[in-house]
C-alpha positions in Angstrom: -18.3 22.9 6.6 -16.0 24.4 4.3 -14.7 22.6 0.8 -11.0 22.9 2.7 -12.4 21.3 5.9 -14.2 18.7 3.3 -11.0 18.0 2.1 -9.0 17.4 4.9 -11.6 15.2 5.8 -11.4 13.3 2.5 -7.7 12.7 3.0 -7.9 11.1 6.4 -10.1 8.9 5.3 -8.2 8.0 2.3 -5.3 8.0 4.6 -7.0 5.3 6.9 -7.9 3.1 3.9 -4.4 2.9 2.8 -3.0 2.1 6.0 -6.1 -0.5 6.4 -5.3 -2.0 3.1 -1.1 -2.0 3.1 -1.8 -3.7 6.7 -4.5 -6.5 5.4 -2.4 -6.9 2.5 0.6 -7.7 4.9 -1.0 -9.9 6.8 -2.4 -11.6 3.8 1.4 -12.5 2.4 2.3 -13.4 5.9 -0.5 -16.1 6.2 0.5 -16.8 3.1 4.2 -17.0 3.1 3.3 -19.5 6.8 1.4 -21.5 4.9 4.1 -22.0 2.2 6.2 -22.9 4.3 4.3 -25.6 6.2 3.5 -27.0 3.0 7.3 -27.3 2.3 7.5 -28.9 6.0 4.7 -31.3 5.5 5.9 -32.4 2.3 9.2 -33.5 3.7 7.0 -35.4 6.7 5.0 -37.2 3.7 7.5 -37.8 1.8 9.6 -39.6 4.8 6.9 -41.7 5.9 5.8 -42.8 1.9 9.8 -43.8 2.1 9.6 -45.8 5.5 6.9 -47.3 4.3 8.2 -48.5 1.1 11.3 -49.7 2.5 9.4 -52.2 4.9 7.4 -53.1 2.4 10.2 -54.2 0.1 12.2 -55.3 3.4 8.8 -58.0 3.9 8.7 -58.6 0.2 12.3 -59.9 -0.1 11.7 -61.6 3.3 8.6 -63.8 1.7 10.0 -64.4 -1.2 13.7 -66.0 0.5 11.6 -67.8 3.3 7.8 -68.9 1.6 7.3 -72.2 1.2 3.7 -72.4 1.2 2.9 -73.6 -2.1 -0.9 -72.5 -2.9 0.0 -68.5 -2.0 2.2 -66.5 -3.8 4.9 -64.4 -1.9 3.6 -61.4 -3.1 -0.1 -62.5 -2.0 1.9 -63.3 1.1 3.2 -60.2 1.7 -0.2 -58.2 0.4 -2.3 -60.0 3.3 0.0 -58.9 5.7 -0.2 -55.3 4.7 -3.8 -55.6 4.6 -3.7 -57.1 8.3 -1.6 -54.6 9.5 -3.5 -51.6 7.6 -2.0 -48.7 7.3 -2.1 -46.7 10.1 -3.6 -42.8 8.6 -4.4 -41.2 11.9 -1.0 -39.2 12.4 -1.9 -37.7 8.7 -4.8 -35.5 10.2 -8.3 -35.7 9.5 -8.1 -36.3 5.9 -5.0 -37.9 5.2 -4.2 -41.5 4.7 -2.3 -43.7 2.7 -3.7 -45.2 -0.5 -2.1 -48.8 -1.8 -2.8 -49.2 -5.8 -1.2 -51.5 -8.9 -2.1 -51.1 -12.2 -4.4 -53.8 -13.9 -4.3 -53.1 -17.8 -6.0 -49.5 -17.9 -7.1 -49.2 -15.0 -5.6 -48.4 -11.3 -7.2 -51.0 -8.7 -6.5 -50.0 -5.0 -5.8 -52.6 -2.6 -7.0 -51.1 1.2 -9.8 -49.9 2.8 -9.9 -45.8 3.0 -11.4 -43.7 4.8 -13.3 -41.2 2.6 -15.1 -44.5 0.9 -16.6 -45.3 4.4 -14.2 -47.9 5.1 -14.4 -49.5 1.7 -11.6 -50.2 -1.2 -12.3 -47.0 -3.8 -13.7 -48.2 -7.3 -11.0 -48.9 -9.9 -9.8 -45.7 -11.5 -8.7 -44.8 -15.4 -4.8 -44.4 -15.8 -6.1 -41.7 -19.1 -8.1 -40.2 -16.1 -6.9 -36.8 -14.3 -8.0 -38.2 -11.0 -4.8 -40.1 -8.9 -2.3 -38.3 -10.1 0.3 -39.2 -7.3 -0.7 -42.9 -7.8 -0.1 -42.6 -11.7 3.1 -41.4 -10.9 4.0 -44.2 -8.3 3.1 -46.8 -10.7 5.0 -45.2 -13.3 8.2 -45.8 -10.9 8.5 -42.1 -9.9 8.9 -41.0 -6.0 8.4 -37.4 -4.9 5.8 -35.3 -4.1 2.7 -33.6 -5.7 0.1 -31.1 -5.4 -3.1 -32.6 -7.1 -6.0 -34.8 -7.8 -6.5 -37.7 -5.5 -9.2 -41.2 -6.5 -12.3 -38.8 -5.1 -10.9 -35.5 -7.7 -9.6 -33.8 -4.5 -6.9 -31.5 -4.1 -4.2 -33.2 -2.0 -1.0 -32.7 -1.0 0.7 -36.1 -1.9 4.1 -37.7 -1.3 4.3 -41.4 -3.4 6.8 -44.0 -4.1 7.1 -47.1 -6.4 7.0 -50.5 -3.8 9.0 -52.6 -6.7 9.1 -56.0 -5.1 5.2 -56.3 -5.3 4.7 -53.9 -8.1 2.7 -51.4 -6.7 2.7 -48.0 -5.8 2.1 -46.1 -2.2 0.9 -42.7 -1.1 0.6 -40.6 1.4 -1.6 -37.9 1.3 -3.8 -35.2 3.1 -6.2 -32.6 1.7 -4.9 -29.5 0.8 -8.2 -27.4 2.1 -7.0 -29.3 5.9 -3.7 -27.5 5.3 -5.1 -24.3 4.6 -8.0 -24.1 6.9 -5.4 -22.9 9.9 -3.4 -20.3 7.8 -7.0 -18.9 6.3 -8.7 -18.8 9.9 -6.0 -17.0 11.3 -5.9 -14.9 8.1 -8.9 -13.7 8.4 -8.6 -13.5 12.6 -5.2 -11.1 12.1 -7.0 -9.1 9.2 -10.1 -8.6 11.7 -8.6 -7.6 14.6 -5.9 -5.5 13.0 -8.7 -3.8 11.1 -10.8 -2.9 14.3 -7.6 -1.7 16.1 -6.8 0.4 13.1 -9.6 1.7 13.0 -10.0 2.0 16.9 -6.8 4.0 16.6 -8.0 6.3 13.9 -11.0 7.1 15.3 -9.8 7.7 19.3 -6.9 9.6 17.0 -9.6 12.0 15.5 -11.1 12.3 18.6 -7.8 13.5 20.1 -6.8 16.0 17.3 -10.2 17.6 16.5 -9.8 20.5 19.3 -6.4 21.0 17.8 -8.0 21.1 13.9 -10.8 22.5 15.2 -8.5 25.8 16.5 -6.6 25.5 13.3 -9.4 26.1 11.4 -10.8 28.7 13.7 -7.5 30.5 13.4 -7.5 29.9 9.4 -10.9 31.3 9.0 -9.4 34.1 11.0 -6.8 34.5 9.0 -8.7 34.3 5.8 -11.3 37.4 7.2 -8.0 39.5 8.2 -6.5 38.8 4.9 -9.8 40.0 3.4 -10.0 43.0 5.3 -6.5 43.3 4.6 -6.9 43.4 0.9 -9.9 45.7 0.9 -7.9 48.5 3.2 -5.3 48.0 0.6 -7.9 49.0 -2.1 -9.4 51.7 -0.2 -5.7 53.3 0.6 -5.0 53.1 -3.0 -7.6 55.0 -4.1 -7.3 57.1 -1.6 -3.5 58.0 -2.8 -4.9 58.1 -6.2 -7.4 60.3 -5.6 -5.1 62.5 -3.7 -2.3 62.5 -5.6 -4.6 63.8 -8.7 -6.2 66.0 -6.6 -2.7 67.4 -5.2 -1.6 68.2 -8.9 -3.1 71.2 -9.5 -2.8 73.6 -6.6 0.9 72.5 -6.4 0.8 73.3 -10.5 -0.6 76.3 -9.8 1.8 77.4 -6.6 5.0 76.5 -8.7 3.2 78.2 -11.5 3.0 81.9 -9.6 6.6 81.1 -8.0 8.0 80.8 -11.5 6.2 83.6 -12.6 7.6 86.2 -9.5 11.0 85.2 -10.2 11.2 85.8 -13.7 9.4 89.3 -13.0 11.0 90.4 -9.8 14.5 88.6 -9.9 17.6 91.1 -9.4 14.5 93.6 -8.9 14.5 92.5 -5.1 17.0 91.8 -2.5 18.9 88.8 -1.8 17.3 87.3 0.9 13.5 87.3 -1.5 15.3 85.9 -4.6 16.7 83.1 -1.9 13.0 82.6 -0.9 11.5 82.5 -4.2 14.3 79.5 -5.1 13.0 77.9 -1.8 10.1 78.1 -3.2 10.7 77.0 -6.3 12.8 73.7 -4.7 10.1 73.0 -2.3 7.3 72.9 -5.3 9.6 70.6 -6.9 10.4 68.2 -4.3 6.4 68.5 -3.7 5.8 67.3 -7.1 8.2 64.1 -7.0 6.9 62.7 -4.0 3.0 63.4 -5.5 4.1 61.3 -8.3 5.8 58.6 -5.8 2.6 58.8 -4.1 0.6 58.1 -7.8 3.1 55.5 -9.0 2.9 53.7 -5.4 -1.0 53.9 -6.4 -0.5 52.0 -9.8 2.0 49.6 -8.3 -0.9 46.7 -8.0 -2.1 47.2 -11.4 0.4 46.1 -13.1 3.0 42.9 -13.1 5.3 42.9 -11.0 9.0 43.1 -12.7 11.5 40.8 -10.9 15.3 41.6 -12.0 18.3 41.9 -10.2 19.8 44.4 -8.9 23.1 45.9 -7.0 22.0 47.0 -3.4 25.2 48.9 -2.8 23.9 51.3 -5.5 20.3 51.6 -4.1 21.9 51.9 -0.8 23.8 54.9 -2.4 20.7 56.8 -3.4 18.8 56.2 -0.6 21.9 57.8 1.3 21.8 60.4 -1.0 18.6 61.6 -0.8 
């Protein structure tokens, strides 16, 4: 295989990576750009149900505290036991979300439900100097909003909280960020896959398609290339051919003008009209002999030397050429 033929194959195969890689990379930021904009979407869902949630909450607070009368249980012990009864329901969060109840006891968080990542058991009390619980720091703090950080277990989680300020407590909602994810990287990775093997499909059936054509391109370059090569060494040989001609051409046309020049000085005046005419056709014919001997020599040298590019008038070249 020739380098050229190396080459060309080099830059399809450069060209296929690049097309490979502008393609993954656009499927990448598409995943990507989904997945941002579920998160946006699920953030508003959290953030709706943390607020529901609050406002019944409160709603059963204020209702305790107008209408208890039972004298050994507080109303906001009231009102806890019936939120532990009714346990938040975490199943319409996915398969790692669920809501997390929590006050603050001195410096610590202490959650108040069951959840699911502790086997069904209340998490152990947390730090509030700790990074873990982020979202439930900021709910006890008396913020609302949403959050991407670390939950009680030091999991990343998507997180929607809310102060509950009739009982003192804060609520969040939450689901794992790796669950969110998981969909947008699967498909991801499924678009980049098959997009890859179609890309490549298509280069290689592609190839397969074109090669007779290259293949007959080449074929007709290589011909090329040998007639250029013969071309370039009949040019050589016809240039020293007119060399060698015109130098050998010099001399008997020297000595013929030589003679010529020599009977008419003797013998002009001395003969009739009609030889002195003949000896100047003579003489005119050596001449015009002689210029086109040295055309013929300069046309030789015209390849070994550079080549002069000016401009010129054509209407005055066309007036010699007319001329002569």
């Amino acid at each position: 295989m020739s380098l050229q033929r190396l080459a060309d194959s080099h830059r399809l195969w450069v060209a296929a990576v690049v097309m490979v890689t502008v393609v993954v990379v656009g499927a990448a930021i598409s995943s990507w750009a989904l997945y941002q904009a579920a998160t946006i979407q699920q953030q508003h869902m959290l953030q709706e149900m943390v607020q529901a949630q609050v406002r019944m909450m409160n709603s059963v607070a204020r209702f305790d505290q107008i209408h208890h009368s039972d004298e050994d249980i507080s109303p906001a012990a009231l009102t806890l036991s019936q939120i532990l009864d009714a346990h938040l329901e975490s199943a319409e969060l996915g398969q790692t979300g669920e809501y997390v109840l929590g006050r603050r006891q001195g410096d610590q968080i202490l959650f108040m439900i069951p959840q699911r990542h502790s086997q069904g058991q209340i998490p152990d009390p947390i730090a509030v100097s700790s990074d873990q619980a982020e979202p439930m720091r900021r709910a006890l703090k008396g913020m609302a909003g949403t959050v991407i950080g670390l939950d009680y277990r030091a999991t990343e989680v998507l997180a929607a909280y809310a102060p509950i300020e009739h009982l003192g407590m804060g609520l969040v909602a939450k689901i794992d960020v790796a669950e969110l994810r998981a969909p947008y990287i699967r498909v991801g990775l499924l678009g980049g896959a098959l997009v890859l093997a179609i890309t490549f499909v298509a280069f290689f059936w592609a190839r397969h398609l074109t090669r007779p054509i290259i293949q007959k391109l080449d074929d007709h370059a290589d011909q090329m290339e040998d007639l250029n090569q013969e071309l370039l060494r009949s040019n050589t040989e016809l240039e020293q051919f007119a060399y060698a001609v015109s130098h050998d051409l010099q001399e008997p046309l020297r000595m013929v003008s030589s003679y010529v020049q020599l009977l008419e000085k003797r013998y002009k005046g001395q003969l009739d009209e009609e030889a002195d005419e003949f000896i100047g056709f003579a003489l005119e014919g050596s001449t015009r002999m002689h210029d086109l001997i040295q055309g013929l020599l300069e046309l030789s040298r015209i390849n070994r030397r550079d080549m002069l590019v000016e401009q010129c008038d054509m209407n005055i070249i066309l007036s010699i050429v007319e001329a002569d």
